[in-house]
C-alpha positions as CSV (number, residue, x, y, z in Angstrom):
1,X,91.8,95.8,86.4
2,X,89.6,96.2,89.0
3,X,87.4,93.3,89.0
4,X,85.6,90.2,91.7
5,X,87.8,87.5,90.3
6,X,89.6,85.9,93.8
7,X,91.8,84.4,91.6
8,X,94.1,85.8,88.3
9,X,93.1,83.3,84.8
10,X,95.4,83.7,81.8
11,X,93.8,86.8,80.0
12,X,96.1,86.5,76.9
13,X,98.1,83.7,75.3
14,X,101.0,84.6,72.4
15,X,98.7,83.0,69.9
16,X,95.4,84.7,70.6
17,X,97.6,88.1,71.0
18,X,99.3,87.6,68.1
19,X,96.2,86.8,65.9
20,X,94.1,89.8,67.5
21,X,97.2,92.1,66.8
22,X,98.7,91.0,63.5
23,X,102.2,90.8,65.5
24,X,105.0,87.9,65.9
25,X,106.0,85.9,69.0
26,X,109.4,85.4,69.5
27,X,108.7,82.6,72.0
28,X,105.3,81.2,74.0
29,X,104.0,82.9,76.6
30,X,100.8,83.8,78.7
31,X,99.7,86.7,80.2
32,X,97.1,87.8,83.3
33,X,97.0,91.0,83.1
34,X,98.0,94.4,80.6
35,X,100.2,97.3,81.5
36,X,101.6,100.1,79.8
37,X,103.5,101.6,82.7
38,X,106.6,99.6,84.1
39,X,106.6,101.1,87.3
40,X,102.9,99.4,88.4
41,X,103.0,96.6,86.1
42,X,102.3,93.5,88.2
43,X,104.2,89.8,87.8
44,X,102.7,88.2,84.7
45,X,101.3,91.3,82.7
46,X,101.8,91.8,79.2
47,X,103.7,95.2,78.8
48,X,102.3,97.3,76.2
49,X,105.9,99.8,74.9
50,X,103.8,102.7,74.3
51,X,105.3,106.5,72.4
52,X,103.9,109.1,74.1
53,X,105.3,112.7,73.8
54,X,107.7,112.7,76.6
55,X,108.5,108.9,76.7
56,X,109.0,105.9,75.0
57,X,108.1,102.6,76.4
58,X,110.3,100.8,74.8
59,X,113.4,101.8,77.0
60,X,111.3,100.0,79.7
61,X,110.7,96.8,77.6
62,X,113.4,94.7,78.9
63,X,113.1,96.3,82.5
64,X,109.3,94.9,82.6
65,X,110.4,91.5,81.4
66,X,113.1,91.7,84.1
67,X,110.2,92.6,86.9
68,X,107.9,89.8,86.2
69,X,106.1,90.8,82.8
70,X,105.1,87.7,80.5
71,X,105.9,89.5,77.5
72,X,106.3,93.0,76.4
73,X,104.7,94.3,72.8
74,X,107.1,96.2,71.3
75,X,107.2,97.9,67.8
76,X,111.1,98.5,67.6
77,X,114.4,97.2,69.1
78,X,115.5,98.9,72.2
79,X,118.7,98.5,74.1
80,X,118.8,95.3,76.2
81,X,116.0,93.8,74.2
82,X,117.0,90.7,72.2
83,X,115.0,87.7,70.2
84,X,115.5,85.8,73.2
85,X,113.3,88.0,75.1
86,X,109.3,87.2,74.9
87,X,108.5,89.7,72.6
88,X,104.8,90.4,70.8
89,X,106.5,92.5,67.7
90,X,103.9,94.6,66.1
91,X,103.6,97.4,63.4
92,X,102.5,100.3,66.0
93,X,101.8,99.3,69.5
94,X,98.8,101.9,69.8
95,X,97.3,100.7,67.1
96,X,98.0,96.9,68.2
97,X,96.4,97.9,71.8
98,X,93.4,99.2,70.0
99,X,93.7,95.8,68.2
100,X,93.9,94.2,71.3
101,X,91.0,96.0,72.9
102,X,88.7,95.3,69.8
103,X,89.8,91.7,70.2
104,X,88.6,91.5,74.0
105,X,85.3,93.3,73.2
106,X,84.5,90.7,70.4
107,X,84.7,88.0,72.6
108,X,82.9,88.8,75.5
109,X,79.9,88.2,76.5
110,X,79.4,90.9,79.3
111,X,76.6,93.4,79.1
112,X,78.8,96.4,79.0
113,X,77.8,100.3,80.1
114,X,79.7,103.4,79.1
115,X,79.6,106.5,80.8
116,X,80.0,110.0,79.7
117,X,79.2,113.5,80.8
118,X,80.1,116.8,81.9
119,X,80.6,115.9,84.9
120,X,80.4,112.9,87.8
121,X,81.9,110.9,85.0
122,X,84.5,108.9,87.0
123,X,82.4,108.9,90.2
124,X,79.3,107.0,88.4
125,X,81.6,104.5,86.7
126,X,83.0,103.8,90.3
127,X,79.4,103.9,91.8
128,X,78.4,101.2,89.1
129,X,81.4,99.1,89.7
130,X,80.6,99.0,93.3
131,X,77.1,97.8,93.3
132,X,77.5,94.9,90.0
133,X,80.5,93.3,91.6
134,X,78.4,91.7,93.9
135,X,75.8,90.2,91.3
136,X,78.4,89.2,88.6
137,X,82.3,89.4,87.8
138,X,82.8,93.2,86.8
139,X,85.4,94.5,85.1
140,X,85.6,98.5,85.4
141,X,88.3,101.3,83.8
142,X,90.8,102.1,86.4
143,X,90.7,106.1,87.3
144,X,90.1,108.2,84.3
145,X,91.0,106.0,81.7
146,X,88.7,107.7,79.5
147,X,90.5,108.3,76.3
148,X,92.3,107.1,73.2
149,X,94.6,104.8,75.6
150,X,92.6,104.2,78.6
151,X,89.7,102.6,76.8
152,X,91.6,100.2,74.5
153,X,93.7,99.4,77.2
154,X,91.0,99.0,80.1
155,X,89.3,96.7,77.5
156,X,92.0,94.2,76.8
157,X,92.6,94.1,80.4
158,X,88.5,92.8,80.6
159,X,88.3,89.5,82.1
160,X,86.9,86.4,80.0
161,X,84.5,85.6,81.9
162,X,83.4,89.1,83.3
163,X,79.5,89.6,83.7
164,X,79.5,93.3,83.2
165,X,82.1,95.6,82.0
166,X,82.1,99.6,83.0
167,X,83.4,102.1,80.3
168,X,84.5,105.7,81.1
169,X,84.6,107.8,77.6
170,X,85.9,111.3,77.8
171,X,86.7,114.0,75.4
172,X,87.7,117.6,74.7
173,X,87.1,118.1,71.3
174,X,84.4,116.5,68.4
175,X,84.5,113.3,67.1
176,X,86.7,111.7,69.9
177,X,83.7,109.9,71.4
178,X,82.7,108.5,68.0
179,X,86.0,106.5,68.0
180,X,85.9,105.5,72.1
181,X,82.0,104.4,71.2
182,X,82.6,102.1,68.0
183,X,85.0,100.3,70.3
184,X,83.3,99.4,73.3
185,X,79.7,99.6,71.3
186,X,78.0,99.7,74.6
187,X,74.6,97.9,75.8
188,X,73.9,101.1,78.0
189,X,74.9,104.2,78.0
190,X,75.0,106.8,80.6
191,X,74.9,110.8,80.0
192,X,75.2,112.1,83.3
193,X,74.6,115.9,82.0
194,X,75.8,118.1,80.2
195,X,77.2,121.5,81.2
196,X,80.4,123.9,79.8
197,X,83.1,122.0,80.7
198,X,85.8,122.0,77.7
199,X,83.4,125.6,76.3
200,X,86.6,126.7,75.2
201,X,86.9,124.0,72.5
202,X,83.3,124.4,71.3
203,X,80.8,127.2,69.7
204,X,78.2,126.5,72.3
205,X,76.9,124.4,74.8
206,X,74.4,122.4,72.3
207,X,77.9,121.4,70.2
208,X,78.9,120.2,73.6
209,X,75.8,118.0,73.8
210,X,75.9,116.7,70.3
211,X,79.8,115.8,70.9
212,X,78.5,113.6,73.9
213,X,75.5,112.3,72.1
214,X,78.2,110.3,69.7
215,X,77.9,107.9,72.5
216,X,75.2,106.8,70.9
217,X,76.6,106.1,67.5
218,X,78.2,103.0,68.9
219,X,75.2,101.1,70.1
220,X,72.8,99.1,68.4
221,X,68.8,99.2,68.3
222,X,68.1,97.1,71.4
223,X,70.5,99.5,73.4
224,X,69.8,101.3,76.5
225,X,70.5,105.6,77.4
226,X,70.6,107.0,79.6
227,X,70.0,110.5,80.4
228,X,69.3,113.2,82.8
229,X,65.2,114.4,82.5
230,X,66.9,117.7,84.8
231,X,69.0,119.0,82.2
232,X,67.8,121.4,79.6
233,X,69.2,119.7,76.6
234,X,67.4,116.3,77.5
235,X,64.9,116.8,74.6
236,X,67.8,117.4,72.4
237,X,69.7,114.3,72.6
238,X,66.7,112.0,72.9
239,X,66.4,113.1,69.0
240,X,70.5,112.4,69.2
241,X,69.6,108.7,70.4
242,X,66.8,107.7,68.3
243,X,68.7,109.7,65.0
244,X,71.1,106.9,65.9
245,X,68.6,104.5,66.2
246,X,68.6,104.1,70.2
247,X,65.3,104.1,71.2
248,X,65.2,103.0,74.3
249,X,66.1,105.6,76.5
250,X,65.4,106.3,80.4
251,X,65.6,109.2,82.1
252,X,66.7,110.3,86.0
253,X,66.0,113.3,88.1
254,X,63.6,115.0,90.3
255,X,60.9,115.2,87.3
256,X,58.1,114.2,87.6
257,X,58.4,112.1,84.5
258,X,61.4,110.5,85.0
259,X,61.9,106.7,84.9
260,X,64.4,106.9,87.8
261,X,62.8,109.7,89.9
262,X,64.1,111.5,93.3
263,X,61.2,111.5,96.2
264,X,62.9,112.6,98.7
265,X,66.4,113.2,100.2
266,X,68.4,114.3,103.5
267,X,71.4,115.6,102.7
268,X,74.2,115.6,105.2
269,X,78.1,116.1,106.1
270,X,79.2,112.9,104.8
271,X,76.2,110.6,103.5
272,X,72.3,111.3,102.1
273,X,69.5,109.1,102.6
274,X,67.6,108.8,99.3
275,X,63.9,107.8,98.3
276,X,63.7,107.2,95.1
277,X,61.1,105.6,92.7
278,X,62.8,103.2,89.5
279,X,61.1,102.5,86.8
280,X,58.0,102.0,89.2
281,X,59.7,100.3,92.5
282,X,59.9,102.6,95.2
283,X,63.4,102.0,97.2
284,X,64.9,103.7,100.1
285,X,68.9,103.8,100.4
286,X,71.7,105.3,102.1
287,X,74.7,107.3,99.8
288,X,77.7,107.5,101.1
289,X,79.0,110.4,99.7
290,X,77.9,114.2,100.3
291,X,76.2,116.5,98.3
292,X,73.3,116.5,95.7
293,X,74.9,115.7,92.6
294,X,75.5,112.2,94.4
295,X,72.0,111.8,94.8
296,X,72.0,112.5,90.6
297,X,74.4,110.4,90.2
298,X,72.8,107.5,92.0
299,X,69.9,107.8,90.3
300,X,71.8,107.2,86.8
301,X,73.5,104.6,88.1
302,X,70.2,102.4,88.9
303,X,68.5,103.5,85.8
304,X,71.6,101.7,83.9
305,X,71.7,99.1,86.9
306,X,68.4,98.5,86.0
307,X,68.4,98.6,81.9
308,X,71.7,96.0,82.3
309,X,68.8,93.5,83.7
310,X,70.6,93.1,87.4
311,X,68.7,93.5,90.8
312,X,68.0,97.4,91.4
313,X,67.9,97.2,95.3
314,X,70.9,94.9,95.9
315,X,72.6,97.5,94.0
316,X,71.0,100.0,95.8
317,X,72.1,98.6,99.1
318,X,75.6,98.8,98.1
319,X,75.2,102.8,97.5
320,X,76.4,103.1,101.3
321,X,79.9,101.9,101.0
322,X,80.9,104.3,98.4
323,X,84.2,106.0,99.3
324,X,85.6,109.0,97.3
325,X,88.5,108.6,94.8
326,X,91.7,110.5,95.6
327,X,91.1,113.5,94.9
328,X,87.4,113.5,94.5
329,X,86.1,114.5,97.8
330,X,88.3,112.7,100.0
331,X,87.6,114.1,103.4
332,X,91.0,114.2,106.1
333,X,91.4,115.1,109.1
334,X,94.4,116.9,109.7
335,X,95.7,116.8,113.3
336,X,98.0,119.6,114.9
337,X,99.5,121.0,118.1
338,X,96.7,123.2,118.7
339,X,93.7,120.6,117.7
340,X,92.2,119.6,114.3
341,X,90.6,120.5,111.2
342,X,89.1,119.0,108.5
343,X,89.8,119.0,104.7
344,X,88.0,118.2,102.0
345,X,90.5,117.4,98.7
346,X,88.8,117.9,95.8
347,X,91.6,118.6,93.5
348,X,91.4,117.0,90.9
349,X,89.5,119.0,88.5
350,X,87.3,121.2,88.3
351,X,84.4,123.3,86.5
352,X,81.7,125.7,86.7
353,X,78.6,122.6,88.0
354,X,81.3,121.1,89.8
355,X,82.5,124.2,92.0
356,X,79.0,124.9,93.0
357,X,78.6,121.3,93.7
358,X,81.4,121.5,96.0
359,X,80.4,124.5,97.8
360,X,77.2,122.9,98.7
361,X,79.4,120.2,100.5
362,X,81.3,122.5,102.2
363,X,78.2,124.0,103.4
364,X,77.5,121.3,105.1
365,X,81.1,120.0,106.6
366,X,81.0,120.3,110.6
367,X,83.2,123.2,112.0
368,X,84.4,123.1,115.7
369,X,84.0,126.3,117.8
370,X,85.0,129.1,116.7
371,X,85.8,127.1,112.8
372,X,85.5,128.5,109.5
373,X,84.3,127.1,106.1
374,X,87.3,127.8,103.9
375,X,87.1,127.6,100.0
376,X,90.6,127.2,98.4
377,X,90.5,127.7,94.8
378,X,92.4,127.0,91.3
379,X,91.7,128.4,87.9
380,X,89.0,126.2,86.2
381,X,90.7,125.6,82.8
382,X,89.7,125.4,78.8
383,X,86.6,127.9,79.3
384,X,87.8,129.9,76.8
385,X,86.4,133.1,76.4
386,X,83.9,133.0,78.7
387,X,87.0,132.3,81.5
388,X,86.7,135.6,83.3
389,X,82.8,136.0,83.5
390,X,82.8,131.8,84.9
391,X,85.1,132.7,87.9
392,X,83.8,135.7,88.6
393,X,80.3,134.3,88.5
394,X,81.5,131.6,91.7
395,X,81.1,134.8,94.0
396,X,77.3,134.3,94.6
397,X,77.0,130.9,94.8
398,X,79.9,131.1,97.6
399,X,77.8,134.2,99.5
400,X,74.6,131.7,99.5
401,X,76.6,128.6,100.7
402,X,77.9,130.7,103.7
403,X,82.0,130.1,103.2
404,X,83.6,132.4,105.4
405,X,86.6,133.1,103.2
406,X,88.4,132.4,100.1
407,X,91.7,131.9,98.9
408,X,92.6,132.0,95.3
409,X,95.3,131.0,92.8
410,X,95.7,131.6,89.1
411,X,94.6,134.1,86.4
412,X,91.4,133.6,85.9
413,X,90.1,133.5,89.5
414,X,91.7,137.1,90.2
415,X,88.6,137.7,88.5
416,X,86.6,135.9,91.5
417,X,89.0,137.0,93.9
418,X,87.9,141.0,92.8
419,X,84.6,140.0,92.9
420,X,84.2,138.9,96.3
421,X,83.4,140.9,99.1
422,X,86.9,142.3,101.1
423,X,85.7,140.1,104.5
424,X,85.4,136.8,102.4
425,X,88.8,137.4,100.6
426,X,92.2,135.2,101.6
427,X,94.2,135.8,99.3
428,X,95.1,135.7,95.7
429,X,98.2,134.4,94.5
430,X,100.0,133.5,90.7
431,X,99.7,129.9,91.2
432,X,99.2,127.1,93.9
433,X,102.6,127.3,94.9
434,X,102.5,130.9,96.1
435,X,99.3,130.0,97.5
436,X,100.0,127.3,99.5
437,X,101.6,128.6,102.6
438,X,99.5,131.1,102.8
439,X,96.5,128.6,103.0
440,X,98.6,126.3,105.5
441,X,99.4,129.0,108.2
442,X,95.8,130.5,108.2
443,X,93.8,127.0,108.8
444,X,92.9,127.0,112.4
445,X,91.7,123.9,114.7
446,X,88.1,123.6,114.1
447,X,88.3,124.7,109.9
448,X,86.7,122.9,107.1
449,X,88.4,123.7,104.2
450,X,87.9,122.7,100.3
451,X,90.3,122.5,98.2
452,X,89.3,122.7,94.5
453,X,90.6,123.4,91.2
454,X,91.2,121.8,87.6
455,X,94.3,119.3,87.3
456,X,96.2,121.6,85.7
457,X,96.1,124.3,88.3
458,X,98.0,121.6,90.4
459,X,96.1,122.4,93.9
460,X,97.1,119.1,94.9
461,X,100.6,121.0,96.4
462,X,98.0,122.8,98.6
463,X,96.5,119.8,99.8
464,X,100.0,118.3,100.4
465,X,101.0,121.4,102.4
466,X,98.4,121.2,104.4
467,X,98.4,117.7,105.3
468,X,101.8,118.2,106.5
């Protein structure tokens, strides 16, 4: 868990496991920590024997006992797992980890924010985490544990005594937010804005707003969104909020009207400076990430630093050490016989808001002499029918951000890839694979060069060939 404790305190004891679970202890035992992977579990963790569809954690139980672990939940015997073993033995060990996680959210006392969106998800919940840990112990969700085993989980790894506690909720289809919500039941929640990610799983981009909005069914009257004053559906799920009875909501953005409001910015290769005006106090601050979603991002994390009750502008000072997640924007620079070139690794997902975010970035990355912005794209995924007309529609925004060329992978950007005028085009191959060399033996000394894409296109093997 990431978190400001110096020092590990015992997070779990057999007894309070066992009552928040229903389970029996085959012997005493006290745990620091929870883990449902063996391979990262740490000396003293409880191991969680999770069935997923390609593995069962159980044929790791006695391995994570073996490598430290205080105990492993299990729901079944597995071979080289005896009595003597600490065991927590439990009906279902998902539904004992959401057991767990209800347990942990009972009794803590942390003022606790959850964070959903279309996008910027991940990178807020970071950005949050970043500036409470200073004014209190803060526990945060590790990556993009944003779903029916990364929220239970991230919550019964909360610490006792943790002051705040960040909450990423994520979905792809209605009604999975409802359950994620009832079991954090957040103080503050955060909507960074809503756009057609997942379209392909919804009628329209209002179903994708009201899927989001279920945030809200999980809070309680004197609760706290909010929400972005920019985006055209903000009207439509302040009715959301209040029709759950959340009424007090603030806003962020460059309107006029908005509690956390944007005065001014300078955007630049690798930081912003930022003037912005919340709830009334004007504060200047340095970002230090790229691009002007950051800047919206920032803004809704000191609206919710703000409605949490800790000191805006400490928080705000802390905006300058942010670093990007792997993945998300990590900038490299990749060294070869010839000279350099820079790469921006953005491959971890991708979608319509987010591409065009990204070329903005790259619009603004340094090239050496003679050095060309380079976008290297995926497919964007679960757009459904509107697939085609989304890819193809990345051509402009790529013309007014000034990218001298474009390499493509997948079926639905052969649709950009057409689009595109012939001196901006790469090349277009089946997959990221294909792709890959290509990209690596056209990069020059003095490049920038994106590389973007939704997980599943796997553009991270383009990143790896190019880093060599």
């Amino acid at each position: 868990m990431n978190a400001t404790a110096a020092a590990k305190e015992v997070l779990w004891s057999a007894e309070e496991a066992r009552q928040a679970t229903g389970g029996r202890n085959t012997r005493d035992w006290q745990a620091t920590g929870v883990s449902i992977d063996s391979r990262s579990l740490a000396p003293g963790d409880l191991f969680v024997a999770l069935k997923g569809p390609t593995f069962d954690g159980h044929d790791f139980a006695a391995k994570a006992i073996k490598a430290g672990a205080a105990a492993s939940m299990v729901h079944r015997r597995a071979e080289g797992v005896d009595e003597a073993m600490p065991l927590l033995i439990v009906d279902d060990t998902f539904a004992a980890l959401w057991r767990l996680g209800t347990a942990a959210r009972e009794r803590s006392t942390a003022r606790l924010i959850a964070v959903t969106g279309s996008v910027g998800k991940t990178g807020t919940k970071e950005a949050l985490r970043l500036c409470l840990s200073p004014q209190g112990l803060t526990s945060a969700s590790i990556g993009s544990f944003n779903n029916h085993w990364g929220v239970p989980l991230s919550l019964a790894r909360m610490e006792r005594q943790a002051v705040y506690g960040i909450f990423e909720l994520g979905m792809n289809n209605p009604g999975e937010i409802r359950e994620l919500t009832a079991l954090v039941r957040p103080h503050v929640a955060i909507i960074t804005n809503i756009e057609p990610a997942h379209i392909g799983n919804f009628n329209s981009i209002t179903d994708i707003a009201d899927a989001k909005a279920e945030i809200f069914e999980g809070m309680d009257a004197n609760g706290t969104a909010v929400l972005n004053r920019d985006n055209a559906l903000f009207h439509h799920l302040c009715t959301r909020a209040e029709d759950a009875g959340v009424t007090r909501i603030l806003s962020f953005g460059r309107h006029k009207e908005a509690d956390a409001h944007l005065v001014d910015c300078s955007l630049h290769a690798t930081c912003s400076a930022v003037t912005a005006r919340i709830r009334g106090q004007e504060i200047d601050y340095c970002l230090g990430m790229p691009g002007s979603h950051w800047v919206m991002n920032s803004l809704a994390v000191l609206a919710a630093v703000s409605a949490a009750g800790a000191d805006v502008v400490k928080a705000a000072a802390q905006l300058a050490n942010l670093k990007p997640l792997k993945g998300r924007g990590e900038l490299h620079t990749v060294e070869t016989p010839k000279g350099a070139f820079k790469l921006i690794d953005d491959s971890y997902n991708a979608n319509p808001t987010s591409m065009r975010a990204a070329f903005e970035v790259l619009s603004r990355a340094t090239v050496g002499k003679g050095g060309r912005r380079i976008a290297v794209l995926g497919d964007m995924l679960e757009l459904g029918d509107q697939a085609q007309e989304m890819h193809a529609s990345l051509a402009g925004p790529l013309k007014e951000a000034g990218i001298d060329l474009v390499f493509t992978c997948g079926p639905a950007m052969a649709a950009l890839h057409d689009k595109l005028p012939k001196k901006l085009r790469g090349a277009h191959e089946a997959d990221s694979k294909a792709l890959a060399p290509k990209v690596a033996a056209a990069a020059k000394p003095g490049d920038s060069l994106l590389v973007k894409g939704s997980l599943g296109s796997r553009m991270a093997v383009v990143v790896e060939a190019l880093l060599g």
